[in-house]
NUPAMI-949823 format. One record per residue (C-alpha): residue number from 1; residue in one letter; x, y, z. Coordinates in pm, whole numbers. Example, Ala and Ser with C-alpha at 12.3 -4.5 7.8 and 13.67 -1.06 7.14 Angstrom:
ATOM	1	A	1230	-450	780
ATOM	2	S	1367	-106	714
END
This chain:
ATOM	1	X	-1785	815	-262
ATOM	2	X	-2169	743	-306
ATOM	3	X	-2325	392	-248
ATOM	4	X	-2495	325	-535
ATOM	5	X	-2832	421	-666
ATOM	6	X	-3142	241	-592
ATOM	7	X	-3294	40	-825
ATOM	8	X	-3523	205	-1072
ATOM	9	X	-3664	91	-1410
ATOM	10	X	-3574	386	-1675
ATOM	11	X	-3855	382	-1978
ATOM	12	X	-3731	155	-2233
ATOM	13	X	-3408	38	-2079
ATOM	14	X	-3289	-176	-1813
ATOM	15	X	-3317	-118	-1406
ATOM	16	X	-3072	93	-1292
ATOM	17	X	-2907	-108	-1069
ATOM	18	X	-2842	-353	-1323
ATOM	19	X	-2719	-90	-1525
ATOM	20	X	-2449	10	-1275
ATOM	21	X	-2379	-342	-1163
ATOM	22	X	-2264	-359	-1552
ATOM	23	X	-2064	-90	-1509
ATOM	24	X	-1937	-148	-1214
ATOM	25	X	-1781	-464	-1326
ATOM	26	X	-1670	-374	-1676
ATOM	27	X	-1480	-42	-1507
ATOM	28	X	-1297	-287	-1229
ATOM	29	X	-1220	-578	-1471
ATOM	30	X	-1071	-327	-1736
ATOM	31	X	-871	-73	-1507
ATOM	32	X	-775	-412	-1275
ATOM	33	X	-633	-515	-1645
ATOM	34	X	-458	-195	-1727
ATOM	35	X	-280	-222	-1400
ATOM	36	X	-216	-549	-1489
ATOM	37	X	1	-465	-1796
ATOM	38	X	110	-121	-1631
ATOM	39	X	270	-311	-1313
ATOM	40	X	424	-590	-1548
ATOM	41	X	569	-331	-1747
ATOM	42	X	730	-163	-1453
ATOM	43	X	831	-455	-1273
ATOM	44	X	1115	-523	-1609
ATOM	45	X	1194	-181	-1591
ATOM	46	X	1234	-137	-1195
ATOM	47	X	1467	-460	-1155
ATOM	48	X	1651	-289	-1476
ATOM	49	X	1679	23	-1348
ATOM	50	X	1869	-71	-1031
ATOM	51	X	2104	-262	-1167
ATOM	52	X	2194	-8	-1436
ATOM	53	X	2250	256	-1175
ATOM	54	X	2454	29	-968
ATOM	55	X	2645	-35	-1275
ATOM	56	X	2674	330	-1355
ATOM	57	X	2764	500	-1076
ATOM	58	X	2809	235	-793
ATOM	59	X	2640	92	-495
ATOM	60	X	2695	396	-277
ATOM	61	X	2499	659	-506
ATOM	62	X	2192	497	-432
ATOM	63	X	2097	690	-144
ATOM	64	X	2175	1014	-371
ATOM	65	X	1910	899	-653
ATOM	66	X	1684	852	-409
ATOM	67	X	1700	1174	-244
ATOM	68	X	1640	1346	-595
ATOM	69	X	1346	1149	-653
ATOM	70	X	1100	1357	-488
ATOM	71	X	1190	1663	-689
ATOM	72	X	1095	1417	-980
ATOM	73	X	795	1307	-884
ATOM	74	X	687	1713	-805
ATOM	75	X	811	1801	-1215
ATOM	76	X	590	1534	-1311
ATOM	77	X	284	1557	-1074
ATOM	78	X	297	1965	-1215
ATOM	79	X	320	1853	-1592
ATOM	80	X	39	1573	-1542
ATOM	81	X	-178	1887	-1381
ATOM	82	X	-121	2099	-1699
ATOM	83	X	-236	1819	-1881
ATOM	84	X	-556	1771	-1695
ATOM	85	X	-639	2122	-1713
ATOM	86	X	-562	2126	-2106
ATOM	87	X	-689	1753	-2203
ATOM	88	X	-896	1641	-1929
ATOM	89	X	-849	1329	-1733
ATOM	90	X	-941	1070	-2023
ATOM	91	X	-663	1231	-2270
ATOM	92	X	-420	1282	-1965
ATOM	93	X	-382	938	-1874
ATOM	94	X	-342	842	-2270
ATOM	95	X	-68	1072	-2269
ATOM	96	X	138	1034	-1948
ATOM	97	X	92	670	-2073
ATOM	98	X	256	672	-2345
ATOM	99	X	458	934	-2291
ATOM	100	X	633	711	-2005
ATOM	101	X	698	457	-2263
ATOM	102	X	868	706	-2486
ATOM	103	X	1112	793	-2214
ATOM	104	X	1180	465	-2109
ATOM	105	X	1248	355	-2455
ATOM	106	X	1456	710	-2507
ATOM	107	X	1650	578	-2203
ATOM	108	X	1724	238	-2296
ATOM	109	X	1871	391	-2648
ATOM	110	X	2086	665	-2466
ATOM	111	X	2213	387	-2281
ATOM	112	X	2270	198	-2557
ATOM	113	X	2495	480	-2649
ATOM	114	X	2705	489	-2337
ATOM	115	X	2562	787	-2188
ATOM	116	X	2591	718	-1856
ATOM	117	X	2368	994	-1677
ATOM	118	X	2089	781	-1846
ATOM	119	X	2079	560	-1607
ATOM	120	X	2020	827	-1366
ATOM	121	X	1712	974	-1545
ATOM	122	X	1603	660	-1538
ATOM	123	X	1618	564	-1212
ATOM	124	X	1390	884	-1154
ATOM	125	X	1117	818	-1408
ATOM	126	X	1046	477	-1301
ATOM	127	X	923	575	-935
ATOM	128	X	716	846	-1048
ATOM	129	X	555	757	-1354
ATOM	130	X	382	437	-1192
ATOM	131	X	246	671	-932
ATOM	132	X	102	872	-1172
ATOM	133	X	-58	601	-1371
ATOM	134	X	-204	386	-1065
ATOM	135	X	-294	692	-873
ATOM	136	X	-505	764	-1208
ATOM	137	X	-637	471	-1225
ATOM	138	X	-779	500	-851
ATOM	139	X	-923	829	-961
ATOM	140	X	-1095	696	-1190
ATOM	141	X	-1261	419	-967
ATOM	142	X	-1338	608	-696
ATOM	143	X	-1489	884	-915
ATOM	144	X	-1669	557	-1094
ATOM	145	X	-1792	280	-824
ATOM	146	X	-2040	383	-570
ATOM	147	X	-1960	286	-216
ATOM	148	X	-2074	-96	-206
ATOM	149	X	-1921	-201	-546
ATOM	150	X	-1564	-55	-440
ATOM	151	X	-1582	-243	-89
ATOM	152	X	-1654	-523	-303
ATOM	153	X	-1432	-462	-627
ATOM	154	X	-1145	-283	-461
ATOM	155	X	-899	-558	-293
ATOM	156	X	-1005	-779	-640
ATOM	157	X	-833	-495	-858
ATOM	158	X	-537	-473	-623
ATOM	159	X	-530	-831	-654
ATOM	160	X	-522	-861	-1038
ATOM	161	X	-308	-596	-1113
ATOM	162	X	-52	-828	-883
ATOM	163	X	-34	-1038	-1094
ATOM	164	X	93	-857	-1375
ATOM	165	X	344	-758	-1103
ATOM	166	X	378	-1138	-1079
ATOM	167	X	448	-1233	-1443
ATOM	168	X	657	-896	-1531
ATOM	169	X	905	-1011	-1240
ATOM	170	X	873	-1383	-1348
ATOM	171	X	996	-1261	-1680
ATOM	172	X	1312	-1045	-1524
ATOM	173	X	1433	-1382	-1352
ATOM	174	X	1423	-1579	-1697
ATOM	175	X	1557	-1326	-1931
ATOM	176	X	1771	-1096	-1767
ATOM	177	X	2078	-1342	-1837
ATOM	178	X	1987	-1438	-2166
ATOM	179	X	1877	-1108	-2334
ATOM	180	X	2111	-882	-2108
ATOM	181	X	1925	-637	-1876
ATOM	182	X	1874	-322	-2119
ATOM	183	X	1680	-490	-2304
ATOM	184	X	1414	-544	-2066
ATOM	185	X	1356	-158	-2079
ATOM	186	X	1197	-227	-2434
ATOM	187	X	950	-459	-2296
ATOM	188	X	871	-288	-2012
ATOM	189	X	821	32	-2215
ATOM	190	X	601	-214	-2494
ATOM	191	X	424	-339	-2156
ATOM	192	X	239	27	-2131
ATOM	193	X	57	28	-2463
ATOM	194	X	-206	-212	-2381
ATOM	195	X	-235	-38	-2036
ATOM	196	X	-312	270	-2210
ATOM	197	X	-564	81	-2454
ATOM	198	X	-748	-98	-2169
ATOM	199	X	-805	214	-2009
ATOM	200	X	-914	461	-2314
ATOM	201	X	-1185	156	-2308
ATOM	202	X	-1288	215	-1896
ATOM	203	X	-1330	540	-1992
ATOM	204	X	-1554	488	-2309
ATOM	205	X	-1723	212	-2115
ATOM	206	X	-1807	419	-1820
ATOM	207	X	-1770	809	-1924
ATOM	208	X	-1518	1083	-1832
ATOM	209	X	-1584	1213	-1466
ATOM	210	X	-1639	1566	-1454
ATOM	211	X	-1549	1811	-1089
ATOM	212	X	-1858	1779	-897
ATOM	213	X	-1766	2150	-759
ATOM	214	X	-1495	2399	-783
ATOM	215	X	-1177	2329	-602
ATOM	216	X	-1189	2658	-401
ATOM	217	X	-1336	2585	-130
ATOM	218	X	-1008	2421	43
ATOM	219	X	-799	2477	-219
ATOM	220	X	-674	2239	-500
ATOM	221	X	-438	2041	-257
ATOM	222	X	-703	2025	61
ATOM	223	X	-419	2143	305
ATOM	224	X	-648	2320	582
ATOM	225	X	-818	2002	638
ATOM	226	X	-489	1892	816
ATOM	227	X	-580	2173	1073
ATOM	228	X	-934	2004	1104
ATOM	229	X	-900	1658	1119
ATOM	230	X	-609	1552	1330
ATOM	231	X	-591	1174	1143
ATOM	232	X	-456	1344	814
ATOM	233	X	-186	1501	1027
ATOM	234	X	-110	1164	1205
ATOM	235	X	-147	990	847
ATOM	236	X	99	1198	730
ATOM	237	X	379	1136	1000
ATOM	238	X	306	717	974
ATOM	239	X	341	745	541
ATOM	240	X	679	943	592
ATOM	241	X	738	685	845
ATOM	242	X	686	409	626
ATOM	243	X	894	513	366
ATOM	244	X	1204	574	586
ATOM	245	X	1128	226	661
ATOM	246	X	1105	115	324
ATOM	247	X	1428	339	228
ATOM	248	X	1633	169	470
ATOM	249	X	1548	-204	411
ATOM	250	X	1579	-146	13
ATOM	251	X	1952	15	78
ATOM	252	X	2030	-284	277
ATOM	253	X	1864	-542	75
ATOM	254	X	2053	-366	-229
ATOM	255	X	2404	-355	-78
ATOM	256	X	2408	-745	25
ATOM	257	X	2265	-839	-278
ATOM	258	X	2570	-639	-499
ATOM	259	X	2779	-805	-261
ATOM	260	X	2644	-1154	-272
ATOM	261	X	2664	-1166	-686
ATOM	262	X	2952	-1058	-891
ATOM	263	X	2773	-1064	-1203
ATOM	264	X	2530	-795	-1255
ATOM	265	X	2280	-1010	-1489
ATOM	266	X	2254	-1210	-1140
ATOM	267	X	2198	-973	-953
ATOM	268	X	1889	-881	-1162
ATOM	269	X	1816	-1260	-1213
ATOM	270	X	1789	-1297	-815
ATOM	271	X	1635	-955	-781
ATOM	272	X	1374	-1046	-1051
ATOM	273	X	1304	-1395	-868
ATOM	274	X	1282	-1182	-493
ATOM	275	X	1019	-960	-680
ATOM	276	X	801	-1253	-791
ATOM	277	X	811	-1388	-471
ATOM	278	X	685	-1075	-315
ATOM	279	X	383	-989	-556
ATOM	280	X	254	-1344	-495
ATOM	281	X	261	-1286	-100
ATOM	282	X	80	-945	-198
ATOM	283	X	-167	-1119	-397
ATOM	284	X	-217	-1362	-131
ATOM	285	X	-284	-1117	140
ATOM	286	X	-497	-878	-119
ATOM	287	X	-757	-1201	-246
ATOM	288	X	-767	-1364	158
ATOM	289	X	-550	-1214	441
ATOM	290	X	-680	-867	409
ATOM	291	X	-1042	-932	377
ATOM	292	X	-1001	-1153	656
ATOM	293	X	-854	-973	902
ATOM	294	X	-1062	-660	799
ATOM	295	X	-1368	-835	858
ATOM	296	X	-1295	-1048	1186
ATOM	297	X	-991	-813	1383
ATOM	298	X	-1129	-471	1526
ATOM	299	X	-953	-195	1270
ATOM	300	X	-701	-46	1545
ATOM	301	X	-578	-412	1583
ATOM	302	X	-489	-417	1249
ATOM	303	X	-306	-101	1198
ATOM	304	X	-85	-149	1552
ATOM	305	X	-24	-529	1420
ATOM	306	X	125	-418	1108
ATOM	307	X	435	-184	1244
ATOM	308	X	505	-488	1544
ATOM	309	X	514	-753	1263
ATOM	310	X	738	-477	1035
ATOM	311	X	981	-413	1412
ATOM	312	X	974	-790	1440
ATOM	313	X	1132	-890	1141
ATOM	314	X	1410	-600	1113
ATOM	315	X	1485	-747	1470
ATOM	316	X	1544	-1056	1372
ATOM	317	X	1761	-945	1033
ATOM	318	X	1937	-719	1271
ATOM	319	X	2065	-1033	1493
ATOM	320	X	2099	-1237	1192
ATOM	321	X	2277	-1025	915
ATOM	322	X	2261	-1169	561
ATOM	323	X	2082	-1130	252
ATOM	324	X	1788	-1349	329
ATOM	325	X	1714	-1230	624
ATOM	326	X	1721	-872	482
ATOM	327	X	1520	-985	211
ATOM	328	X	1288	-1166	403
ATOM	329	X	1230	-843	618
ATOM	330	X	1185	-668	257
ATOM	331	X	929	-882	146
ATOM	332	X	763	-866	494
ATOM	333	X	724	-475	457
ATOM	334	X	636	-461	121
ATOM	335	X	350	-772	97
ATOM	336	X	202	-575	381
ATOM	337	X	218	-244	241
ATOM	338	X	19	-336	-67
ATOM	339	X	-222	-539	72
ATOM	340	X	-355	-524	455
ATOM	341	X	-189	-218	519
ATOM	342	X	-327	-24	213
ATOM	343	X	-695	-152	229
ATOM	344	X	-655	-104	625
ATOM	345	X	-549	281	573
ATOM	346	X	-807	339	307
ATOM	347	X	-1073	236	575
ATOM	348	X	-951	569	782
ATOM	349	X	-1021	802	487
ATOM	350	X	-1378	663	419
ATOM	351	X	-1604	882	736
ATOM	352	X	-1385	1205	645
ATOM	353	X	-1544	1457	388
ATOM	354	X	-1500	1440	-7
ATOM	355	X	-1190	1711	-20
ATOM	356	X	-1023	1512	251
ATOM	357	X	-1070	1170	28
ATOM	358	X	-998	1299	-318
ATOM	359	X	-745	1635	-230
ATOM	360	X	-558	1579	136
ATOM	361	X	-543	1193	53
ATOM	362	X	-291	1288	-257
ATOM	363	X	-8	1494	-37
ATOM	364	X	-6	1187	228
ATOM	365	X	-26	925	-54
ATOM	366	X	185	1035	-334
ATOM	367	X	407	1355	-246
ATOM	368	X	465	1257	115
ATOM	369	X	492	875	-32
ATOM	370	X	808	971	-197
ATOM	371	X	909	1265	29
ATOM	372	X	961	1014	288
ATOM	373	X	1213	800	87
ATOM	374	X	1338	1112	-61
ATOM	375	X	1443	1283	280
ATOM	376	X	1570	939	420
ATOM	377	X	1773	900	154
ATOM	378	X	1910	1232	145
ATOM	379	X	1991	1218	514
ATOM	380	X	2197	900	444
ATOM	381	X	2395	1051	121
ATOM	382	X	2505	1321	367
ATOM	383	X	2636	1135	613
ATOM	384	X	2834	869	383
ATOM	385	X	2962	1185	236
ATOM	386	X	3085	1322	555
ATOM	387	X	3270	972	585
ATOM	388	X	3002	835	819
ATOM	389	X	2810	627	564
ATOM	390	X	2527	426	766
ATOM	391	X	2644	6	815
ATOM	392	X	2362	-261	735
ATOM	393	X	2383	-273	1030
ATOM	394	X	2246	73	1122
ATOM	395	X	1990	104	833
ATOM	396	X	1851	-226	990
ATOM	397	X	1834	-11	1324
ATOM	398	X	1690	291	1180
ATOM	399	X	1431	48	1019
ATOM	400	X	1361	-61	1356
ATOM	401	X	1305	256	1477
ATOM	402	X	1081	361	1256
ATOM	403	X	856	85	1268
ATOM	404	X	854	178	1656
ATOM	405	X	764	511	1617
ATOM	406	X	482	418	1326
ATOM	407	X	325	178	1591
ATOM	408	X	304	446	1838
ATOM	409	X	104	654	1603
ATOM	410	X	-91	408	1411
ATOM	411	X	-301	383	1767
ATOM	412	X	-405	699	1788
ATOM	413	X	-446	715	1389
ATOM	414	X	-702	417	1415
ATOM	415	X	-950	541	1669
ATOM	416	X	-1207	663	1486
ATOM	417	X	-1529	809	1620
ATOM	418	X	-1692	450	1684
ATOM	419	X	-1964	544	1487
ATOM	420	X	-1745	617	1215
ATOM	421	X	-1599	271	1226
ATOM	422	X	-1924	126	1319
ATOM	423	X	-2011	272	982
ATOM	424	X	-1715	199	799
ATOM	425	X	-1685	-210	891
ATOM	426	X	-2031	-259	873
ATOM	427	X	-2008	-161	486
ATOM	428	X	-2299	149	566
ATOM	429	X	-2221	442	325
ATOM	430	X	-1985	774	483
ATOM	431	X	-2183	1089	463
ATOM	432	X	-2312	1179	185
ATOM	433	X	-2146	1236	-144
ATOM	434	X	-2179	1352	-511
ATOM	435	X	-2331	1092	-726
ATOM	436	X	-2154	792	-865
ATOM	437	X	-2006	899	-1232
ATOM	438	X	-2169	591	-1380
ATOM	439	X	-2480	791	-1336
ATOM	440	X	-2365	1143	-1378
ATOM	441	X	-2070	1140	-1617
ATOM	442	X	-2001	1353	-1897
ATOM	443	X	-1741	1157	-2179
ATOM	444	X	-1659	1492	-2276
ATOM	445	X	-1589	1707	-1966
ATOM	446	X	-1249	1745	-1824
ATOM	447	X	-1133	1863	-1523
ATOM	448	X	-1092	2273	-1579
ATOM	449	X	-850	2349	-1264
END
């Protein structure tokens, strides 16, 4: 990504710094917005969505929904590409959009007409179309900010669309027992709309980012990078990582929470209140912890701290079994993993060349994102069915494990060239770029893969 321009004074307008300062702004406070409504929206239909599976099919199916969601995620990562290549990315994100919100709201009706295997489709939807959306929603920023307005503008975003997060899980815990829990899938699907409006206006505000260069070179995906720079590799193996992590504490936190309620309006009630809770440590971490730590703690400290606080608390739920502790080492993992540990990896993508940002960064951050929980979960649906279904108990340990493992590699993954980090914490630009897309965008290209 390019720092920005310097300043200039265009005949008959205004300098161009202001200019993109303007910009800048107006793309981060409307896209922080959209995510805003986006994450509210989901938060109503993710508490929902696991209690209507539970319902459905039963406690113990959760590990087999998960392993299927990868294979969802790929159908709709290959649909949203058709799009882009047909619509471009302005008309792409209006239409995954609202085309989420139409299957969401198709759901909640088949549901409403006791089709069970509803519940199932779902469960699928929900963890990949808020992928798409936020992950299109980054694209846009980094294709929009230049270098020193996202260090500046970035953890601010994250931090405002948290608290949509905040106030869609806020609103699970007070009407999940007095409207009944399907009907939250109507207001999480309503929830989109003014995501989709708020960002039809970033892009009218800021203009449609066109391909700087043809996607040949490495390929659409990036993947010989891996083979040159050995961080994507290792950045691979700690995401996968992560989400066998993440797999196993949700299972457990899932299971003792089914058995702690009878009622399955409070289970959502207490799920909704857990998810609250959560997005306002996340926020907390995004607006202070994180810049904090990334500005006074040397950037290896950070990403080895992260995995030993993770190992520490599935310790301590291991010793202590019960659904706070389990929850507590939930919210432990998943505070960090939106905050510190997000804006901490992002730092190790900044010195590596564009493809490696823009192409490689996709297959860790969003295929191998739900690979992970995908092939954990799949893994743990074998062996209940061979009759050797995995204890609390022993997800807690396989948590533990792989927070061991992740802080063996997040080491290795940190050390930069020092120059690199040098560069990086010191807020200097990486090397050089294609201009910003305040400067150089075209409202009415799209990108022609």
């Amino acid at each position: 990504m390019s720092s920005l321009p310097s300043d200039s004074n265009p005949a008959g307008g205004a300098p161009a710094a202001l200019i993109h300062r303007r910009k800048a702004i107006a793309a981060a406070v409307l896209v922080g917005l959209a995510a805003m409504c986006a994450l509210a929206g989901y938060e109503l239909v993710r508490s929902s969505s696991n209690t209507l599976f539970r319902t459905a099919y039963g406690k113990q199916r959760l590990a087999w929904i998960m392993a299927v969601t990868p294979a969802g995620v790929a159908l709709m990562l290959y649909a949203y590409g058709r799009l882009l290549t047909w619509l471009g990315p302005r008309r792409t994100l209006l239409a995954t959009t609202l085309g989420s919100a139409a299957i969401i709201a198709a759901c909640y009706a088949a549901l409403r007409a006791s089709w069970r295997p509803a519940a199932a489709v779902l469960f699928v939807v929900r963890e990949a179309y808020i992928v798409l959306l936020i992950e299109q929603y980054w694209s846009f920023l980094n294709s929009t900010l230049g270098s020193d307005w996202a260090r500046k503008l970035n953890g601010p975003v994250c931090g405002v669309a948290s608290l949509g997060a905040i106030a869609g899980a806020s609103l699970v815990a007070l009407l999940a027992t007095r409207t009944g829990t399907a009907a939250l899938l109507l207001i999480g699907a309503a929830s989109t709309i003014p995501a989709a409006v708020l960002a039809h206006l970033a892009y009218r505000r800021c203009g449609e980012p066109a391909p700087e260069r043809p996607a040949r070179r490495t390929g659409a995906l990036a993947l010989p990078l891996f083979r040159q720079h050995r961080v994507l590799v290792l950045l691979l193996a700690i995401i996968t990582l992560t989400q066998a992590l993440s797999t196993c504490l949700d299972l457990s936190f899932q299971s003792r929470l089914h058995d702690a309620f009878a009622s399955p309006d409070q289970q959502t009630s207490w799920s909704g209140a857990f998810f609250a809770w959560l997005n306002a440590c996340a926020a907390f971490m995004q607006f202070i912890v994180a810049p904090l730590a990334l500005k006074l703690l040397p950037l290896p400290f950070v990403h080895l701290a992260i995995p030993l606080l993770n190992l520490a608390m599935c310790l301590w739920a291991l010793l202590q079994p019960s659904l706070r502790s389990a929850a507590a080492a939930f919210l432990a993992f998943k505070s960090l993993d939106y905050s510190l540990f997000r804006a901490a990896k992002e730092l190790l993508y900044i010195p590596l060349p564009f493809d490696a940002r823009y192409r490689a960064k996709e297959v860790i951050d969003v295929f191998a994102y739900r690979f992970g929980k995908g092939a954990t979960s799949t893994a743990i649906a074998i062996l209940h069915a061979a009759g050797r279904g995995l204890s609390d108990a022993a997800l807690m340990g396989v948590a533990a494990a792989s927070a061991a493992i992740w802080g063996a590699l997040a080491w290795p993954a940190s050390r930069l060239p020092r120059a690199a980090i040098t560069c990086v914490m010191a807020g200097a630009a990486p090397a050089p770029a294609p201009p910003s897309s305040c400067s150089s965008a075209n409202p009415s290209a799209g990108d022609r893969r």
